[in-house]
N, CA, C and O atoms as CSV, one atom per row, in Angstrom:
chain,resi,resn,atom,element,x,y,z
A,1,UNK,N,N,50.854,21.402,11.408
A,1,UNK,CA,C,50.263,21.749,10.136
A,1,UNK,C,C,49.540,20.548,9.567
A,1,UNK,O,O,49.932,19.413,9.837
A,2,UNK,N,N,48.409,20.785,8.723
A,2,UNK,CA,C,47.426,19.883,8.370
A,2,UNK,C,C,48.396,19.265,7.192
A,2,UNK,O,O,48.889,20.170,6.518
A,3,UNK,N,N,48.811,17.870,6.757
A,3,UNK,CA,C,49.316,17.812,5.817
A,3,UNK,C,C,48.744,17.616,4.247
A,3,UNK,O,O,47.553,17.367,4.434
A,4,UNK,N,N,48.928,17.603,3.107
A,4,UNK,CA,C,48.469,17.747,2.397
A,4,UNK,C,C,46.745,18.227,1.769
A,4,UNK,O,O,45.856,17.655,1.138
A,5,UNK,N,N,46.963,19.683,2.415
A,5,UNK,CA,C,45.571,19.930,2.004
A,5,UNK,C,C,45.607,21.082,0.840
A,5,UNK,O,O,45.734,22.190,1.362
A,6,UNK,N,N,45.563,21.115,0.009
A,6,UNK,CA,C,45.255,21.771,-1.127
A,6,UNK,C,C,43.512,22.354,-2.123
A,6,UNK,O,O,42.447,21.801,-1.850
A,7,UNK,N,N,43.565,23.030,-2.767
A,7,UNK,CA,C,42.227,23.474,-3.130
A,7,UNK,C,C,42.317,24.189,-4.541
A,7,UNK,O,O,41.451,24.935,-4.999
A,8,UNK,N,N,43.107,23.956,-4.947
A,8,UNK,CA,C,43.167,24.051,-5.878
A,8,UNK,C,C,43.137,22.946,-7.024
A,8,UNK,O,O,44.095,22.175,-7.070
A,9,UNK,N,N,41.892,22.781,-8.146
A,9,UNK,CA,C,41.464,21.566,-8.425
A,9,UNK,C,C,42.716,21.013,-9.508
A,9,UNK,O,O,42.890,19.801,-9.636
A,10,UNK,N,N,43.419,21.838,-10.138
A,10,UNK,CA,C,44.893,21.435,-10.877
A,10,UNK,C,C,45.322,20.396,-9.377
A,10,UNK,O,O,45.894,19.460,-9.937
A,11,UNK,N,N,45.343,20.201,-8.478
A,11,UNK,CA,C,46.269,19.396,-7.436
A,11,UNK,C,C,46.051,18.099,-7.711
A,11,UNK,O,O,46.858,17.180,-7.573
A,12,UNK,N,N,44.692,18.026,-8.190
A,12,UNK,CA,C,43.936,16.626,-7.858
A,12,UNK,C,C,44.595,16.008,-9.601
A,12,UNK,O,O,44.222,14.851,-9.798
A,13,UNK,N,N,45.160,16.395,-10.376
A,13,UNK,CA,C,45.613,16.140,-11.692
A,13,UNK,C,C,46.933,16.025,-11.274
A,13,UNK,O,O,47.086,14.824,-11.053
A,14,UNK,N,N,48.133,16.705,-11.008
A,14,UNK,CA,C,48.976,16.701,-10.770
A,14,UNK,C,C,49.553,15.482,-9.900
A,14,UNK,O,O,50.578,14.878,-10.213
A,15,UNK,N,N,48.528,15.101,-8.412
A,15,UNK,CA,C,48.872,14.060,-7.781
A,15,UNK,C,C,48.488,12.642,-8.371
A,15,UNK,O,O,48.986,11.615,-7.909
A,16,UNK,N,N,47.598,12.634,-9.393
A,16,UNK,CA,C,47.435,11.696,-10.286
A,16,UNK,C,C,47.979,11.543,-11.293
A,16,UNK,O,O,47.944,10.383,-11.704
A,17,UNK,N,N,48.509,12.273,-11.916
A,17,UNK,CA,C,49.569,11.822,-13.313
A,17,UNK,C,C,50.861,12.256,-13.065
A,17,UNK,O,O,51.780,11.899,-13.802
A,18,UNK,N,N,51.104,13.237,-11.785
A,18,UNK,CA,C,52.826,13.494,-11.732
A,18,UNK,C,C,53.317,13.396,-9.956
A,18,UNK,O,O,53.791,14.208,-9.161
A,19,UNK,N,N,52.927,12.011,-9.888
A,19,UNK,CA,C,53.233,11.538,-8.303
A,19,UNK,C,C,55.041,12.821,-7.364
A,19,UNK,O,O,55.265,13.288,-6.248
A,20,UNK,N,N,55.962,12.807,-9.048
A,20,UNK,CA,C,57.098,13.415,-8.213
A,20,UNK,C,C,56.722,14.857,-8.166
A,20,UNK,O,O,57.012,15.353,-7.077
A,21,UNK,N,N,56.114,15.762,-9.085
A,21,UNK,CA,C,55.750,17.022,-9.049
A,21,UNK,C,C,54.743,17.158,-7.539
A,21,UNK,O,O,54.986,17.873,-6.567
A,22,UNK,N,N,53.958,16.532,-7.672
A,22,UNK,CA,C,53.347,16.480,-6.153
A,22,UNK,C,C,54.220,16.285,-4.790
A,22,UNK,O,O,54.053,16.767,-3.670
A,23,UNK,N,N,55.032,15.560,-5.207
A,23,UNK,CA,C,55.777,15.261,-3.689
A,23,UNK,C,C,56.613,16.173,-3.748
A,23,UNK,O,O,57.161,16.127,-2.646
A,24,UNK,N,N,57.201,17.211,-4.493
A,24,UNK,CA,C,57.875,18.099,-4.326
A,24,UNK,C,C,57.120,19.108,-3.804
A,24,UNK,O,O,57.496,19.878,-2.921
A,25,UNK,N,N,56.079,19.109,-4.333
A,25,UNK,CA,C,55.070,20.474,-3.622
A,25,UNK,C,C,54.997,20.248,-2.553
A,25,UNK,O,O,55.206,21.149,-1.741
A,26,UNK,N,N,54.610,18.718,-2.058
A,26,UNK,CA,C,54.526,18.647,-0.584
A,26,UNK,C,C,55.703,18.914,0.465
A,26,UNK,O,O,55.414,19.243,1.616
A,27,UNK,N,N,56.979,18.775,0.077
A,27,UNK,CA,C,58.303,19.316,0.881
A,27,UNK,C,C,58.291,20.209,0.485
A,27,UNK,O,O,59.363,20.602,0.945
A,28,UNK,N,N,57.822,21.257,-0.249
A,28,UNK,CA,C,58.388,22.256,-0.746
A,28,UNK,C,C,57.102,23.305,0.478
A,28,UNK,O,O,57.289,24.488,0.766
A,29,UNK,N,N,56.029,22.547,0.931
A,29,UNK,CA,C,55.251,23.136,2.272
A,29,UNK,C,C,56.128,22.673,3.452
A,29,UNK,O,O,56.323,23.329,4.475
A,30,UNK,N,N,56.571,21.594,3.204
A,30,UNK,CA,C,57.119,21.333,4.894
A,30,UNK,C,C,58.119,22.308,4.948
A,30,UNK,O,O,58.204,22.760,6.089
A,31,UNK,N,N,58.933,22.827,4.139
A,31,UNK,CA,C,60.190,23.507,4.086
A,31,UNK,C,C,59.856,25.014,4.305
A,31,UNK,O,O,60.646,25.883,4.673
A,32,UNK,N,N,58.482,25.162,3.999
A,32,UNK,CA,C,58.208,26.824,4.306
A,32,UNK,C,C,57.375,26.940,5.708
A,32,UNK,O,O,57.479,27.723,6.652
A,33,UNK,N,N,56.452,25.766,5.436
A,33,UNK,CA,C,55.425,25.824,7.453
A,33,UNK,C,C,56.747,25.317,8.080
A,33,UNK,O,O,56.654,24.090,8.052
A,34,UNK,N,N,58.011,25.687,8.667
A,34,UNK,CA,C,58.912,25.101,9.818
A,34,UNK,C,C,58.658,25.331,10.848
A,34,UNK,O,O,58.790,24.451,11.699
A,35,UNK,N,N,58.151,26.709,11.216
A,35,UNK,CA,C,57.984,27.146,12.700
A,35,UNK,C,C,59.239,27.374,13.280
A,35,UNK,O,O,59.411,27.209,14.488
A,36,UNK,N,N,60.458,27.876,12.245
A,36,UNK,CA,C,61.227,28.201,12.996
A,36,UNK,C,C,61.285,29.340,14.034
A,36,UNK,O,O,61.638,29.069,15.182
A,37,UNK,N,N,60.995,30.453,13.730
A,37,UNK,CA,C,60.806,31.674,14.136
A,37,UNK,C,C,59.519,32.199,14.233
A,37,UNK,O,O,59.386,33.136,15.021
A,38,UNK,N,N,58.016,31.613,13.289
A,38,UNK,CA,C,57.032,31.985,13.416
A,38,UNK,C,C,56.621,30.602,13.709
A,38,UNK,O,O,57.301,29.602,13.478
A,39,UNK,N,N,55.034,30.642,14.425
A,39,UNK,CA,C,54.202,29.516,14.588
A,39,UNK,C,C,53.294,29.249,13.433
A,39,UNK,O,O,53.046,30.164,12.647
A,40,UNK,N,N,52.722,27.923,13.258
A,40,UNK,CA,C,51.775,28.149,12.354
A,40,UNK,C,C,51.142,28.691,11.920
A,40,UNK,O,O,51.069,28.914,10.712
A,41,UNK,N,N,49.987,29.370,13.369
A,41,UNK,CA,C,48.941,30.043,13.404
A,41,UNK,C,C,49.742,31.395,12.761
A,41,UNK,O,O,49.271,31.862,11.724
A,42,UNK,N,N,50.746,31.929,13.256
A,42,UNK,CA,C,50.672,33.593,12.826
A,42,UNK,C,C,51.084,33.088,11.200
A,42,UNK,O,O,50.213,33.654,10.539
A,43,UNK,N,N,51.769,32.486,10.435
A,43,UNK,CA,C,52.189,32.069,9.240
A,43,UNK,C,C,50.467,31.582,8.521
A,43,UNK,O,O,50.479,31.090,7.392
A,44,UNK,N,N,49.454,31.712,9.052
A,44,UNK,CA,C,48.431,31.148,8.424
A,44,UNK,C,C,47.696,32.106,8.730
A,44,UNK,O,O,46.522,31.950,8.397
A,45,UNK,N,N,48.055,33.474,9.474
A,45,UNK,CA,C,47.444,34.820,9.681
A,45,UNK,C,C,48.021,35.657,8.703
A,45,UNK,O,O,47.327,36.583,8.285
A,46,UNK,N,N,49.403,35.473,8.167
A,46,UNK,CA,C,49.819,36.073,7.532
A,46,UNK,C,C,49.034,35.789,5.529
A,46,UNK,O,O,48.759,36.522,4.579
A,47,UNK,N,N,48.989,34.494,5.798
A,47,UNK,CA,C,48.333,33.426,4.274
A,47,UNK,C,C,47.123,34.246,4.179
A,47,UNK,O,O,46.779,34.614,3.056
A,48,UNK,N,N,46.269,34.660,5.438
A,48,UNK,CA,C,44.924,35.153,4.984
A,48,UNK,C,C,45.054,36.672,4.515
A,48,UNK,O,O,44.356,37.085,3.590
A,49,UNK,N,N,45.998,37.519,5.198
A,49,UNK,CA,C,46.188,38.570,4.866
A,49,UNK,C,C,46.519,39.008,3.459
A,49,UNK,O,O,45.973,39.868,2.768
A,50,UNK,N,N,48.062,37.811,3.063
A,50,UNK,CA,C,48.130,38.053,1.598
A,50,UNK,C,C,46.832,37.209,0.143
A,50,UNK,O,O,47.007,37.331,-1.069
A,51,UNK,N,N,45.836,36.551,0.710
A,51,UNK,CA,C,45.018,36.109,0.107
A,51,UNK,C,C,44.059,37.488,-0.312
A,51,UNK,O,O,43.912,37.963,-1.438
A,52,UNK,N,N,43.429,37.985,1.058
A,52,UNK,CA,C,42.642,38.607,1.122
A,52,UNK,C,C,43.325,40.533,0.313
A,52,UNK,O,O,42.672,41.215,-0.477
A,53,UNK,N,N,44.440,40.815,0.768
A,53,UNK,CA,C,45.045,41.737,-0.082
A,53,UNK,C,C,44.928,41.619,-1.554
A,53,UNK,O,O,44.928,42.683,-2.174
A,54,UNK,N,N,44.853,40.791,-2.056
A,54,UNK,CA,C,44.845,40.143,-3.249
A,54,UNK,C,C,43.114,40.070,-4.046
A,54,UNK,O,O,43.017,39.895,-5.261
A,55,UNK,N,N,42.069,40.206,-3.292
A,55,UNK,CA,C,40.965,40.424,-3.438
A,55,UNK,C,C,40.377,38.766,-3.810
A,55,UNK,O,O,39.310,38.497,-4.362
A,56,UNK,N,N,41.322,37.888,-3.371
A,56,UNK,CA,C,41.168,36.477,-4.259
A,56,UNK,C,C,39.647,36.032,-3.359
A,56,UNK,O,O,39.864,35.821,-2.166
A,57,UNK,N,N,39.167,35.981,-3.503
A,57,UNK,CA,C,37.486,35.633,-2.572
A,57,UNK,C,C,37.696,33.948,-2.195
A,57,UNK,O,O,38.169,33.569,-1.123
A,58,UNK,N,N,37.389,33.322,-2.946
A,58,UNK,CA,C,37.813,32.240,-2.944
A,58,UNK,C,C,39.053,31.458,-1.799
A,58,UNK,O,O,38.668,30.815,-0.823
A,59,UNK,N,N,39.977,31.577,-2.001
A,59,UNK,CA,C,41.218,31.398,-1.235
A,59,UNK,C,C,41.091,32.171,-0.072
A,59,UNK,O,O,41.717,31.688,0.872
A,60,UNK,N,N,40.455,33.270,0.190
A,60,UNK,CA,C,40.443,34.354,1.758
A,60,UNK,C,C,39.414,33.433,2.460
A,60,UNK,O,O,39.663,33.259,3.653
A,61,UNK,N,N,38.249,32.767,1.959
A,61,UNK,CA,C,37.190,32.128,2.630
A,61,UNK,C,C,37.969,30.794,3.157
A,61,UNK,O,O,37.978,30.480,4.347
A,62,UNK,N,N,38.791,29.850,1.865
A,62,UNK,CA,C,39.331,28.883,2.558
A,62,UNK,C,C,40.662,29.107,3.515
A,62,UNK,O,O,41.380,28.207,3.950
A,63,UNK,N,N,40.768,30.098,3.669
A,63,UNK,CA,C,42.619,30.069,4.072
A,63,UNK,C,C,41.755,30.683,6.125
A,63,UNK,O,O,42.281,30.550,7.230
A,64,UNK,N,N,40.443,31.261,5.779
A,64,UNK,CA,C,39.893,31.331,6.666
A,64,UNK,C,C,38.866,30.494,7.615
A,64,UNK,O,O,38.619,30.322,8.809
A,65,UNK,N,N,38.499,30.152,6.543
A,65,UNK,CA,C,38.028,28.557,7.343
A,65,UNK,C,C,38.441,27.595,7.854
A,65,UNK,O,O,37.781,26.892,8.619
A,66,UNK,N,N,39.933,27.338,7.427
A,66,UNK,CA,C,40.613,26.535,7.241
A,66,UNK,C,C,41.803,26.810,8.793
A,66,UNK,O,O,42.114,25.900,9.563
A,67,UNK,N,N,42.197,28.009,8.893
A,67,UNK,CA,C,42.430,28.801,10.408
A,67,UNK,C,C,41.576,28.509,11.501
A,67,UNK,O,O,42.018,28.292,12.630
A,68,UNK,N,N,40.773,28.501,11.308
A,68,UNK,CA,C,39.298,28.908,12.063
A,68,UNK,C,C,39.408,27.513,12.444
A,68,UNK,O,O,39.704,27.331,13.625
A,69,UNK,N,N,39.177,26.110,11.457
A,69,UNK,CA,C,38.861,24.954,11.894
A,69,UNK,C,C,39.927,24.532,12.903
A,69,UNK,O,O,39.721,24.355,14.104
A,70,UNK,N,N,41.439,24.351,12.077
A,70,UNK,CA,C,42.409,23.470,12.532
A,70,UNK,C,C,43.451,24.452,13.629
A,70,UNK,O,O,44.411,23.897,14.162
A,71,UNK,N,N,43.162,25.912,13.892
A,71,UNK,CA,C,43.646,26.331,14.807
A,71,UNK,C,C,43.250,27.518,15.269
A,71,UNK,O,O,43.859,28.571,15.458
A,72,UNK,N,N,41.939,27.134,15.453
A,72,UNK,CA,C,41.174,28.060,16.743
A,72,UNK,C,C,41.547,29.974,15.955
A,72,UNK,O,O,41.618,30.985,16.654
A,73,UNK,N,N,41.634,29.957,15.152
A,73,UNK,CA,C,41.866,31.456,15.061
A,73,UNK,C,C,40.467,31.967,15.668
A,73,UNK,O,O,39.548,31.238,16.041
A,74,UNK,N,N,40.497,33.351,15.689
A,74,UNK,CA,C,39.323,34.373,16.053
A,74,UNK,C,C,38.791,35.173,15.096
A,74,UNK,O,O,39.468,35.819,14.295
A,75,UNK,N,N,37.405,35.156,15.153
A,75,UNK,CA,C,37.298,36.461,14.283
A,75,UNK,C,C,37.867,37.732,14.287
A,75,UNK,O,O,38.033,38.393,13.263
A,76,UNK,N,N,38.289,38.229,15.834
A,76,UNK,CA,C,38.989,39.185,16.253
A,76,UNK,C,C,40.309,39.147,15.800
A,76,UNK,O,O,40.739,40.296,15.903
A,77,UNK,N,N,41.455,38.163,15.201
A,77,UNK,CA,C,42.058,37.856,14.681
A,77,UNK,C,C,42.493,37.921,13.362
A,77,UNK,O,O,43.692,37.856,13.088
A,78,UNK,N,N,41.805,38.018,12.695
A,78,UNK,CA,C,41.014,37.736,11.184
A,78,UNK,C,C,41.075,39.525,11.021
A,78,UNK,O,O,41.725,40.266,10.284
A,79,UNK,N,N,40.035,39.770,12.121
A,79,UNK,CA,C,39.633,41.606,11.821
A,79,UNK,C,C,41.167,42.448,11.660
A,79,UNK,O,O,41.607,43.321,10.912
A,80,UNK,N,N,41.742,41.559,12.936
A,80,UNK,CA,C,42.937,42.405,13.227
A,80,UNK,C,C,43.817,42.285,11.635
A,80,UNK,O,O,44.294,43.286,11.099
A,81,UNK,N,N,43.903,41.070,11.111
A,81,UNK,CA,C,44.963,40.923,9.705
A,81,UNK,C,C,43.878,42.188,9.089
A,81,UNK,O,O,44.294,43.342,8.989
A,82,UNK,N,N,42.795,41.901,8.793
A,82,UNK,CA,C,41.981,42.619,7.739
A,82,UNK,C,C,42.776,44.014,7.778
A,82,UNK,O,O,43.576,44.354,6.906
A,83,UNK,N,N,42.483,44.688,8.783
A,83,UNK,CA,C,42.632,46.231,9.508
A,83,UNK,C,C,44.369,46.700,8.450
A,83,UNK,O,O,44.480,47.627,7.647
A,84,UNK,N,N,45.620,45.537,8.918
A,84,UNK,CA,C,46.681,45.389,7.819
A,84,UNK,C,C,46.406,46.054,6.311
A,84,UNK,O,O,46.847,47.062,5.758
A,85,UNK,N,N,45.180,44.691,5.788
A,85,UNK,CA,C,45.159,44.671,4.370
A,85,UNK,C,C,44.239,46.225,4.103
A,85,UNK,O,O,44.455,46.835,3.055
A,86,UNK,N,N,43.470,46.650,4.878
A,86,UNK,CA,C,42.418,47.885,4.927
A,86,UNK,C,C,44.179,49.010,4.635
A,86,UNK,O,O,44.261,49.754,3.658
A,87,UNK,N,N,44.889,48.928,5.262
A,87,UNK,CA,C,45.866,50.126,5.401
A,87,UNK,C,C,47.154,49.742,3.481
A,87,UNK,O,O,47.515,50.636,2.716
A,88,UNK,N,N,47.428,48.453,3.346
A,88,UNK,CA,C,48.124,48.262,2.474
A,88,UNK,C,C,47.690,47.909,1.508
A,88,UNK,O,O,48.514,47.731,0.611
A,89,UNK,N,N,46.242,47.634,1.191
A,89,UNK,CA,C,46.054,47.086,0.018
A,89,UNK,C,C,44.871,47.803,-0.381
A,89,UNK,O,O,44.528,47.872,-1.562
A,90,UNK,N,N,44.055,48.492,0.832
A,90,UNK,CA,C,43.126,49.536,0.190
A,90,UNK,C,C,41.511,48.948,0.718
A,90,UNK,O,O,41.356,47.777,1.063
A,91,UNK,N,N,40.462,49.887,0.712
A,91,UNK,CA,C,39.557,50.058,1.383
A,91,UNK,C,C,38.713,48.148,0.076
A,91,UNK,O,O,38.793,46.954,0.365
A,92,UNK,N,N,38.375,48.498,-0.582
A,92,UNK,CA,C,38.036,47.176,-1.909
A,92,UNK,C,C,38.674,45.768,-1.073
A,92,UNK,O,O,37.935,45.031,-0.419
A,93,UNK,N,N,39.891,45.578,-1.188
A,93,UNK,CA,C,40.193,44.670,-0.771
A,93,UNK,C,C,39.720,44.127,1.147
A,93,UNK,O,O,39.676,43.026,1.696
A,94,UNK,N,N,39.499,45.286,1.545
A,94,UNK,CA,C,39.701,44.878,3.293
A,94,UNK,C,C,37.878,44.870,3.329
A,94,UNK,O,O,37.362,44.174,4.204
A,95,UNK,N,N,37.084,45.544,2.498
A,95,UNK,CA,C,35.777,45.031,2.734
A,95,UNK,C,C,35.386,43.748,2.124
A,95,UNK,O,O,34.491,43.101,2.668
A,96,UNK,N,N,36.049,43.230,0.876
A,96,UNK,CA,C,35.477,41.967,0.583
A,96,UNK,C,C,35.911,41.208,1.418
A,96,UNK,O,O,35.047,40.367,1.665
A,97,UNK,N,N,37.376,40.958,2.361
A,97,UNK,CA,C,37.460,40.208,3.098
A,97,UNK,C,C,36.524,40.218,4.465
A,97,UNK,O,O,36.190,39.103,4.866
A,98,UNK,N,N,36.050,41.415,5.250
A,98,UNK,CA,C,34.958,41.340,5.928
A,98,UNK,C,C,33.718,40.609,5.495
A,98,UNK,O,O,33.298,39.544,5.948
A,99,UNK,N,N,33.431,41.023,4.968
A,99,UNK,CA,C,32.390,40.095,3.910
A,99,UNK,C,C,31.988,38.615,4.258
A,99,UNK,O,O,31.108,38.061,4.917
A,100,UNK,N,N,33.500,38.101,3.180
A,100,UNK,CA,C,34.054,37.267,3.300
A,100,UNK,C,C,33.841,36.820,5.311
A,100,UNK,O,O,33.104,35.839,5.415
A,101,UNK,N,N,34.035,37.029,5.864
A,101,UNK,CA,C,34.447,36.671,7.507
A,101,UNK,C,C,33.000,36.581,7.626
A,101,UNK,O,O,32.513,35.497,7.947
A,102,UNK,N,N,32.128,37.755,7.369
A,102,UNK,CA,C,30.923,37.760,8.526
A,102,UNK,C,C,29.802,36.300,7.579
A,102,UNK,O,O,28.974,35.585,8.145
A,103,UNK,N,N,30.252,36.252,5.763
A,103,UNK,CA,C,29.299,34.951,5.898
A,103,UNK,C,C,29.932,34.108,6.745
A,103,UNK,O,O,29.242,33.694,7.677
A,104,UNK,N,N,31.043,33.742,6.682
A,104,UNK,CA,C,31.464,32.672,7.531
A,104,UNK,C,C,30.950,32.444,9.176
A,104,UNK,O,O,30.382,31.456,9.642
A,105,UNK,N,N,31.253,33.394,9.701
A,105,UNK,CA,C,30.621,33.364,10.900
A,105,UNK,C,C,29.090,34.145,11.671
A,105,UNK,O,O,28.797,34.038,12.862
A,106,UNK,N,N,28.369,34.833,10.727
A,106,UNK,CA,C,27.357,34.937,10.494
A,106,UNK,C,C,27.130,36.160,11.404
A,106,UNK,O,O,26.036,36.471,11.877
A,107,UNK,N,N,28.491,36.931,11.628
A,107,UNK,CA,C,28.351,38.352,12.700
A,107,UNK,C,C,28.720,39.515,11.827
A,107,UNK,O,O,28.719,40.657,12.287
């Protein structure tokens, strides 16, 4: 797992005026990415799914780019979570995340 990468611009305040609130956030990722039972990659297939269920645009592009860069996900991959969020979260949510995918990869 990539360590401390965040995107949310509250982080960049927090690690500057509350050094222990930050370092708790940061174990408080090591303690959930373990890989005990799941691998990164499917735990960061699962992150895009509940991003993108969520209609959050923003966070589905990085949680997908961010797959894509540091562990080879697929677009076929991506489609497959989408197809999930298309059945549980509804037709709105599973097209903005397509969307979302094809600017990214331009298909």
């Amino acid at each position: 797992m990539k360590e401390e990468v965040y995107y949310g611009k509250g982080m960049r305040i927090v690690k500057e005026n509350y050094p222990d609130l930050y370092e708790g956030i940061n174990k408080l990722n090591e303690v959930i990415y373990t890989g005990k039972k799941l691998d990164y990659k499917t735990q960061k297939l699962i992150a895009i799914g509940i991003v993108a269920s969520r209609c959050d645009e923003k966070a589905t592009e990085k949680q997908m780019r961010s797959g894509m860069a540091e562990l080879g996900i697929t677009t076929d991959e991506i489609v497959d979570i989408l197809r999930v969020v298309l059945l549980t979260a509804g037709m709105p949510a599973f097209n903005k995340g397509m969307r979302i995918l094809e600017e990214i990869t331009g298909k």
